[in-house]
C-alpha positions in Angstrom: -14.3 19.6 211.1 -11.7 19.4 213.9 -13.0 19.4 217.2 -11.8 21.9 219.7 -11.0 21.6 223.4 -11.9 24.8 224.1 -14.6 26.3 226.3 -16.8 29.2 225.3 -17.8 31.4 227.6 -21.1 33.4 226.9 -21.8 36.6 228.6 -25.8 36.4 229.1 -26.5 38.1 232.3 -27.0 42.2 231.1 -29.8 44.4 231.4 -30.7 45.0 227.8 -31.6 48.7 228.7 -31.7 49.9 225.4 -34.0 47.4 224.0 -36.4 47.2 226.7 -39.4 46.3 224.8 -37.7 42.7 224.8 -36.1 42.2 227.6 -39.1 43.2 230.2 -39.5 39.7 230.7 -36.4 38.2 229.6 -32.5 38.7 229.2 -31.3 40.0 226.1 -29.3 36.6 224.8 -33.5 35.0 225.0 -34.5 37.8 222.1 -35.6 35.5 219.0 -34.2 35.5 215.6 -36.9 33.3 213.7 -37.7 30.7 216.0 -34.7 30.0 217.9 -33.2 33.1 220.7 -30.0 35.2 219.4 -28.2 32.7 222.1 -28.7 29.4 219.9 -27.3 31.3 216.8 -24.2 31.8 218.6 -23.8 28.7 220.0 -24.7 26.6 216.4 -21.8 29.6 215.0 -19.4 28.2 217.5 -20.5 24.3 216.9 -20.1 24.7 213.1 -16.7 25.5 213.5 -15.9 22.3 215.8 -16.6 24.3 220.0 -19.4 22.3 222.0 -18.6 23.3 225.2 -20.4 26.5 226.4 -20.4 28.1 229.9 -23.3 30.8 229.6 -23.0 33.2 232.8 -26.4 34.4 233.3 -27.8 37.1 235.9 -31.0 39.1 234.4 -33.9 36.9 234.4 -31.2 33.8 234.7 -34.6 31.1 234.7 -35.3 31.9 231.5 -31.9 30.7 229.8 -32.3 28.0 232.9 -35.6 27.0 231.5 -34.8 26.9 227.5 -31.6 24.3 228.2 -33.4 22.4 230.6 -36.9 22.0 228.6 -34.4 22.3 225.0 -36.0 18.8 223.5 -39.3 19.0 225.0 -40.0 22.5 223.2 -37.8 21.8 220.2 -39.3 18.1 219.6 -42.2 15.7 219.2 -42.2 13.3 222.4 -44.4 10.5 223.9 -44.7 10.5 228.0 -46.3 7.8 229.6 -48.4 9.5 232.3 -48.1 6.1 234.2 -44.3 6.3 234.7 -43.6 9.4 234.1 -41.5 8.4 231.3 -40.7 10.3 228.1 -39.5 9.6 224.9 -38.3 12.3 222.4 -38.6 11.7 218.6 -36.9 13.3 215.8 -33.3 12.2 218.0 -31.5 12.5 214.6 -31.6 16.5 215.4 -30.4 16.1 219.1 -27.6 18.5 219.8 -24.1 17.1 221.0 -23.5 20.4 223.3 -22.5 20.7 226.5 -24.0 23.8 228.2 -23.1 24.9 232.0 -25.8 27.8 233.0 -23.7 29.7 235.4 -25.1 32.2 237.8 -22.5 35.0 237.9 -24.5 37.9 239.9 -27.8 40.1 238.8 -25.9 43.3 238.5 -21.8 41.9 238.0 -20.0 43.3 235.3 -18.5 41.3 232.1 -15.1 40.9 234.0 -16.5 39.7 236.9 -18.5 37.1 235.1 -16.1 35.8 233.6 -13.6 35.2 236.6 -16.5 33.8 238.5 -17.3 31.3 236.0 -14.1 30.5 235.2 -13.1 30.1 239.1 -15.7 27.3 238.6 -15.6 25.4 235.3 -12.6 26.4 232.9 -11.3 23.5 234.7 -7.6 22.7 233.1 -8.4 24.2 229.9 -5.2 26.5 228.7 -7.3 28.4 226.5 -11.0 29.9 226.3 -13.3 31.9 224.0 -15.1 34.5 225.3 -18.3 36.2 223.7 -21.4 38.8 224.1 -24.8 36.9 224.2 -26.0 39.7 221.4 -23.7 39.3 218.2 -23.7 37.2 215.3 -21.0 36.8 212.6 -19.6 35.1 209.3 -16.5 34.9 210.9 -14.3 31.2 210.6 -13.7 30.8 214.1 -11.6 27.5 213.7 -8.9 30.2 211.7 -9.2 32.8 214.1 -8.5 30.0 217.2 -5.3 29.0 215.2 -4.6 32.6 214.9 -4.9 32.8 218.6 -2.5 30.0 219.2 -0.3 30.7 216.0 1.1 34.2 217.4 1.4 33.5 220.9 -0.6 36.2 222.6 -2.7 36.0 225.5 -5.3 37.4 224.0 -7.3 37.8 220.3 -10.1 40.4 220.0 -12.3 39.8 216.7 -11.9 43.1 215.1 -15.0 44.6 212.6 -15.6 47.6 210.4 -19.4 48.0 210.6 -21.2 49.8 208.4 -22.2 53.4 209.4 -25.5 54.3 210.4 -25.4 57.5 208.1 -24.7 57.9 204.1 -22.2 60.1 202.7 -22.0 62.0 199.8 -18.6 62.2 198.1 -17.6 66.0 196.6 -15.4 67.5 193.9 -15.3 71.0 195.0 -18.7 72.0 196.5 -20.4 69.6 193.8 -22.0 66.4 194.8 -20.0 63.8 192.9 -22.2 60.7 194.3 -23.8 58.8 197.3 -22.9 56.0 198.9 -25.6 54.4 201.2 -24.3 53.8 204.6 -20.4 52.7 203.5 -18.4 50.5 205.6 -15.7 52.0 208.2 -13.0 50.1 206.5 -10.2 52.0 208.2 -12.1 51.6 211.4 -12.0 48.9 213.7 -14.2 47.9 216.7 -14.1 45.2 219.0 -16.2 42.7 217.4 -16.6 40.6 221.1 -15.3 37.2 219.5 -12.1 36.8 222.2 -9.8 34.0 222.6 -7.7 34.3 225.8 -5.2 32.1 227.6 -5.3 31.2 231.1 -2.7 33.5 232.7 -5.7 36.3 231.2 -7.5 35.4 234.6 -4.6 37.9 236.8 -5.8 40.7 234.6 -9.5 40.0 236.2 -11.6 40.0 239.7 -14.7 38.7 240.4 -15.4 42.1 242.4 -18.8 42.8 240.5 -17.4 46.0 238.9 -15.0 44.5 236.8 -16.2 45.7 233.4 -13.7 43.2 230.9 -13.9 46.2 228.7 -11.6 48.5 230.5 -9.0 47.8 233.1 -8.5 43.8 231.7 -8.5 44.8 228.5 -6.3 48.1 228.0 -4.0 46.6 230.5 -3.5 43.7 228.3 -3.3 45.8 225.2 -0.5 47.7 227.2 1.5 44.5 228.1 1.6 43.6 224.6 -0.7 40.6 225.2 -3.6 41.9 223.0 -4.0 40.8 218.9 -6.9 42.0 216.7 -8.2 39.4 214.5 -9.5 41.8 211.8 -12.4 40.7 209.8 -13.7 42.4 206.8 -17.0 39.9 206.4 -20.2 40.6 208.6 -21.0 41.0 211.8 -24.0 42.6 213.3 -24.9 43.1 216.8 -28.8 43.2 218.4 -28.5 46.2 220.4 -31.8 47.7 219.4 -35.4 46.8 217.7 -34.3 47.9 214.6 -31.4 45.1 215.1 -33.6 43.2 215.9 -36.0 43.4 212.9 -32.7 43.6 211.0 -31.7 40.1 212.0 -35.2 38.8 211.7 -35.4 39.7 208.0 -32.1 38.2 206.9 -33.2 34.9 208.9 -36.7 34.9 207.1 -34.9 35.4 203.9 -32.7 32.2 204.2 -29.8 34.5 203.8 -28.1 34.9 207.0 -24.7 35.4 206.6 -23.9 33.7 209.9 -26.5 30.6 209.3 
C-alpha cells in the first residue's frame, strides 16, 4: 500500500434534518453502522487505500465527534488504570490506529464551502493537494486510482461521479404490453456527484469562509466553468445515509459481513 501525503478533509458539522430521529442528540457523521459511527467507515475507507491524515470540520453537536476521538481507546479497548496515579494502560495495542485526526470547529450553522476554507486556513499546512468528503457516504471506490487520476490529468479538481440505483422499478414495454420488470435499475447514463473530491490548492480562490459558502454551487460550477472540474466515474457502489431507511440499509449489509465498502 503506498502511503499518501494527502489530507482528507471531512465535512461533519450539518444538521441531519431529514433524519432527525438520529441526530436529536448527535451529528449525522456519529449515526452507527454496526458498532462503529458512519464517520469511522470513512475514515478506515480512506486508511485502506494508504490516507491517515483526516481534518473532520465539525459544528452540530461538535463534542460528540470531540468525545469519540478523544475517549477512541478507552471505549474501543480493555485498559487497566491505576486509581493511585491516575495512570492507564490500554490492551489489545495490536488494533491501535495509526491516524491522525484534527477535530476542527468550523461554525454551527457554516456551509460546506466555508468549512472547508476555514479548516484549510488552519491545517492544510503546505500540502499541494487535498481530499475532500461528506461525513454520510460510503463507497467501493479505489481511492489510491482515483488520487492518481486526480494528479494524472492535471485538473484542479476530481468529483467522484455515481449512477445510483433508482428508488422506483420500471417496467419495460413492446407496444402497450408489459415485456418485464426490473427492480429498481441503475441510472447508468446518469451521473451524480458522489462527494469523494480531490482538489489542488489554488481550489481555495474559488472559496470564502463567509458561512454561506455552500461548496456545491458557486465553487463548484465556477470550477466546472474554468475547465478545472474532472468526474471520476464509478460504476461500483456507493450509498449515502440520508434517511432511516439508509440507515437500516447500511446496517443490514454490515450485519451481513457483506459490505461492499468494508
Amino acid at each position: 500500500m503506498i502511503m499518501h501525503n494527502v489530507p482528507v478533509f471531512i465535512l461533519a458539522g450539518g444538521l441531519g434534518t431529514r433524519i432527525k430521529e438520529e441526530t436529536e442528540f448527535r451529528p449525522k457523521p456519529m449515526v452507527p453502522v454496526g458498532d462503529h459511527p458512519i464517520l469511522w467507515h470513512i475514515m478506515k475507507k480512506y486508511r485502506r487505500h494508504g490516507f491517515k491524515r483526516f481534518i473532520i470540520c465539525a459544528g452540530f453537536k461538535a463534542e460528540s465527534i470531540k468525545d469519540f476521538f478523544l475517549n477512541y481507546y478507552a471505549k474501543n479497548q480493555d485498559f487497566t488504570v491505576n486509581l493511585a496515579n491516575n495512570k492507564t494502560v490500554f490492551h489489545n495495542t495490536e488494533d491501535a490506529l495509526d491516524w491522525e485526526v484534527t477535530v476542527a470547529y468550523t461554525g454551527e450553522t457554516s456551509m460546506t464551502g466555508a468549512r472547508v476554507a476555514r479548516a484549510a486556513a488552519k491545517y492544510l499546512q503546505d500540502a499541494p493537494t487535498f481530499a475532500v468528503t461528506y461525513g454520510d457516504a460510503v463507497t467501493d471506490v479505489d481511492l489510491a486510482v482515483e488520487l492518481e487520476f486526480h494528479l494524472k490529468h492535471g485538473k484542479l479538481g476530481t468529483m467522484l461521479g455515481v449512477t445510483p440505483p433508482s428508488r422506483f422499478g420500471e417496467c419495460r414495454l413492446e407496444g402497450d404490453q408489459v415485456a418485464s420488470f426490473s427492480e429498481k435499475p441503475d441510472l447508468t447514463d446518469s451521473w451524480i456527484n458522489g462527494g469523494y473530491f480531490f482538489f489542488q490548492r489554488p481550489f481555495l480562490t474559488y472559496l470564502s469562509a463567509a458561512e454561506d459558502c455552500v461548496l456545491e454551487r458557486a465553487p463548484l460550477v465556477r470550477l466546472a466553468e474554468d475547465g478545472q472540474m474532472n468526474l471520476y466515474k464509478h460504476r461500483g457502489f456507493w450509498a449515502c445515509m440520508d434517511t432511516q431507511r439508509d440507515r437500516d440499509y447500511l446496517n443490514q449489509l454490515w450485519k451481513s459481513g457483506r459490505a461492499p465498502w468494508a
